[in-house]
C-alpha positions in Angstrom: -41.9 -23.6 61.4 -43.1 -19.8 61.8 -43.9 -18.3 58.1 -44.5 -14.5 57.1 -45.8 -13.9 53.8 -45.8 -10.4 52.3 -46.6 -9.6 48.9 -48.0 -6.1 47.3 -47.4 -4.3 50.8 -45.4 -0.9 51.1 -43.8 -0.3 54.6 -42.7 3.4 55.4 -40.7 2.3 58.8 -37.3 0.2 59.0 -39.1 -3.7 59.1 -37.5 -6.7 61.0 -38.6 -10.7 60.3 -37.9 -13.1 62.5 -39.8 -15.9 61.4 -38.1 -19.1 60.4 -39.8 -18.5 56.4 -39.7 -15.5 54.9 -41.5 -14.5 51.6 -41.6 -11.2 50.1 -42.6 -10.2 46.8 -44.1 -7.4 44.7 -43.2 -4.7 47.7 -42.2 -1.7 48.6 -39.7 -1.1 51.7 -39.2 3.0 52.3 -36.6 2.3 55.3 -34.5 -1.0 56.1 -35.6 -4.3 56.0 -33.7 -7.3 58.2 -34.5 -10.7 58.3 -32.8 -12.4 61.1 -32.5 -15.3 63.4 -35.3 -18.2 63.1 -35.0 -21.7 62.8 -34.9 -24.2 59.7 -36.4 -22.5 56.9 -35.6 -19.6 53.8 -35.5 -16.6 52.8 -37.6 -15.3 49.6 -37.1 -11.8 48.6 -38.2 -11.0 45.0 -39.5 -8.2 42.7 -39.3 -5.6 45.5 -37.6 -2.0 45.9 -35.6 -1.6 49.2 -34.8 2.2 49.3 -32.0 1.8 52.3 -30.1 -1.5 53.1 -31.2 -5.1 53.0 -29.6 -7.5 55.7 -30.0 -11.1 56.4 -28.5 -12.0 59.6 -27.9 -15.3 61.2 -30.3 -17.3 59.2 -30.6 -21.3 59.1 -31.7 -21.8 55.8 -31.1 -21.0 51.9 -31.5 -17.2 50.2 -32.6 -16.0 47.2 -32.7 -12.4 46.7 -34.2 -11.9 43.0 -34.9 -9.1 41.0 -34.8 -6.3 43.8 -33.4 -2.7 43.5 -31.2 -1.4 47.0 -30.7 1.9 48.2 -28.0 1.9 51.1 -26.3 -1.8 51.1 -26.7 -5.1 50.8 -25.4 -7.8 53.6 -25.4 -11.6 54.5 -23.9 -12.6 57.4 -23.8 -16.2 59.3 -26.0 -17.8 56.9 -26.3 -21.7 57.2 -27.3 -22.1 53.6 -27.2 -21.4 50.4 -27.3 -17.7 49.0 -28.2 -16.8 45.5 -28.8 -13.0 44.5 -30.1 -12.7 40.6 -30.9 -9.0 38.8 -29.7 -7.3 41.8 -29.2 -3.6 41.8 -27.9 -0.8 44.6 -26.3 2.5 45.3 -24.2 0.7 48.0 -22.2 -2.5 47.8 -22.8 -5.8 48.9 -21.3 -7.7 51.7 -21.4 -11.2 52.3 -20.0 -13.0 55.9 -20.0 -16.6 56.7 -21.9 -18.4 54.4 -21.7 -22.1 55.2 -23.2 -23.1 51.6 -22.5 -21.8 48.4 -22.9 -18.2 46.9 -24.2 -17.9 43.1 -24.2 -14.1 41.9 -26.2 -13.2 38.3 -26.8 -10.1 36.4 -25.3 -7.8 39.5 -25.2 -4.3 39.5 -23.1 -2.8 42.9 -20.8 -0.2 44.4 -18.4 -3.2 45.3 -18.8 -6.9 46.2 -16.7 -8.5 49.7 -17.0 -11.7 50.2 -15.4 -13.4 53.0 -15.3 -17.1 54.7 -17.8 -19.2 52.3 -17.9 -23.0 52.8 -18.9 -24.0 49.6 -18.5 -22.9 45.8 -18.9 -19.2 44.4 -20.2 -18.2 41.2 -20.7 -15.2 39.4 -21.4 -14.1 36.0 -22.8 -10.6 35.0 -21.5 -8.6 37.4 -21.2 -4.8 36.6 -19.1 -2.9 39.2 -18.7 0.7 39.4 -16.7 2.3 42.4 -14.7 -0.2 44.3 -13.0 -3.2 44.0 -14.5 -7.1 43.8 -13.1 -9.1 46.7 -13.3 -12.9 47.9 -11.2 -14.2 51.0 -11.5 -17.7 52.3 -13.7 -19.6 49.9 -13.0 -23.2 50.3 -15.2 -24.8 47.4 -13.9 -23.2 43.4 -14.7 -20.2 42.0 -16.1 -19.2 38.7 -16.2 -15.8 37.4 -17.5 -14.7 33.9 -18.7 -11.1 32.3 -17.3 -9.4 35.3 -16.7 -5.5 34.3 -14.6 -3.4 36.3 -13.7 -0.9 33.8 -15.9 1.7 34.4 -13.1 3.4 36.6 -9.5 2.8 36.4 -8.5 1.4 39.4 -11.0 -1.2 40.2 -9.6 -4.0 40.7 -10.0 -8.3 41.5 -8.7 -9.6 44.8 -8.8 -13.3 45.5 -6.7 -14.0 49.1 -7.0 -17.4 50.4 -8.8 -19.4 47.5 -8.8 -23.3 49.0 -10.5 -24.5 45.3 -9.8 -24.5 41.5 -10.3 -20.1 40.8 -11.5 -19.8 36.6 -12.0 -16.2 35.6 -13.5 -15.8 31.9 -14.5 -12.9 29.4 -14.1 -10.2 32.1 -12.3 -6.8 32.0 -10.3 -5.7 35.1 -8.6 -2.8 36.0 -6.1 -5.1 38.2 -5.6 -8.8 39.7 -4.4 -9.7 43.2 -4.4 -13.2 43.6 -2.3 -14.7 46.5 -2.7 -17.8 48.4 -4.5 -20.4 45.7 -4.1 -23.8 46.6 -6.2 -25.1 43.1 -5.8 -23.8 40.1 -5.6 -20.5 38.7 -7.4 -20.1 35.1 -7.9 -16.8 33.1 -9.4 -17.1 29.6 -10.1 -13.8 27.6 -9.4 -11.5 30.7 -8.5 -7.6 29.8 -6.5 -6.4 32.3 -5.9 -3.1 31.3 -4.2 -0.5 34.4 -0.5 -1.2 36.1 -1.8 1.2 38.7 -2.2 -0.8 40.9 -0.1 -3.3 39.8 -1.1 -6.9 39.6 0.0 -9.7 41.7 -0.2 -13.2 41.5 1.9 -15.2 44.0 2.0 -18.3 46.1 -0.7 -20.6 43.6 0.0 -24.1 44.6 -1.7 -25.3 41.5 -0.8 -24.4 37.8 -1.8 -21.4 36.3 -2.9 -21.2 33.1 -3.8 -17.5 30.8 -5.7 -18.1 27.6 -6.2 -15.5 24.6 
């Protein structure tokens, strides 16, 4: 396998890897950096400022994106592993694509989060949210959700369309909930949802839906 290593390195031009490993850490990226293609292998991104947008693009491979401040956007797309972003912060939101693995979000900071067609399981706990809405379509493992915050404006809002799994949301406030399409089951425990504008809608959960506290 092809391996690229960076670590302590500042780049002033929009960077693209291709190599089937990819390690960064302790850097500085003054334009874009993209990570695409390659064979069998991962992607390492850690302790690193990326002033414009961070994409990962038709990787084989697992992801972790840790402790990295964004400028412009954050985006996965056809990704054939795993993808874990921990104490992530941006000015943008963050987009995720076909993910054939699992998705684990911690300690998130973000315009908004999409998330659409995952294969496996998504969790996230942490997350702070502060212009748009959080959205997942067409996860086919479960989804947990915990210390999500959506109440810094009054509109934000959860959307969960097509949810294949067991969906558990815990000790979050929400401005609003759109759920439609579960087939699991649909769990809230110590939720605040606290707007009717828009209103919220659950409808067409196949499993049983329990609210707590």
């Amino acid at each position: 396998n092809s391996i690229i290593e960076v670590e302590n390195v500042t780049f002033s031009e929009p960077v693209v890897f291709e190599e089937d490993c990819v390690s960064i850490m302790n850097s500085h990226f003054q334009s874009d950096l993209t990570v695409s293609h390659g064979g069998n292998g991962f992607t390492w991104v850690t302790n690193t400022t990326i002033e414009e947008s961070l994409g990962c693009l038709q990787r084989r491979g697992d992801a972790f994106i840790g402790n990295v401040s964004y400028g412009r956007g954050l985006g996965f797309s056809a990704i054939r592993g795993d993808v874990k972003l921990a104490d992530v912060n941006g000015q943008r939101g963050i987009f995720m694509d076909g993910i054939d693995g699992s998705v684990w979000l911690e300690d998130i900071e973000s315009l908004d989060i999409f998330l659409a067609t995952v294969l496996g399981s998504v969790s996230a706990s942490g997350i702070d949210v502060l212009g748009d809405d959080v959205e997942f379509y067409n996860v086919l493992g479960d989804v947990w959700i915990d210390t999500l915050d959506l109440s810094n404006l009054p509109f934000l809002g959860l959307k969960l369309d097509a949810m294949y799994g067991d969906v558990s949301v815990s000790n979050s406030v929400i401005g609003s909930l759109d759920a439609q399409i579960v087939f699991g089951n649909l769990q809230l425990s110590s939720v605040s949802i606290f707007s009717f504008i828009p209103a919220s809608l659950v409808d067409f959960v196949f499993g049983t839906v329990v609210m707590q506290d």
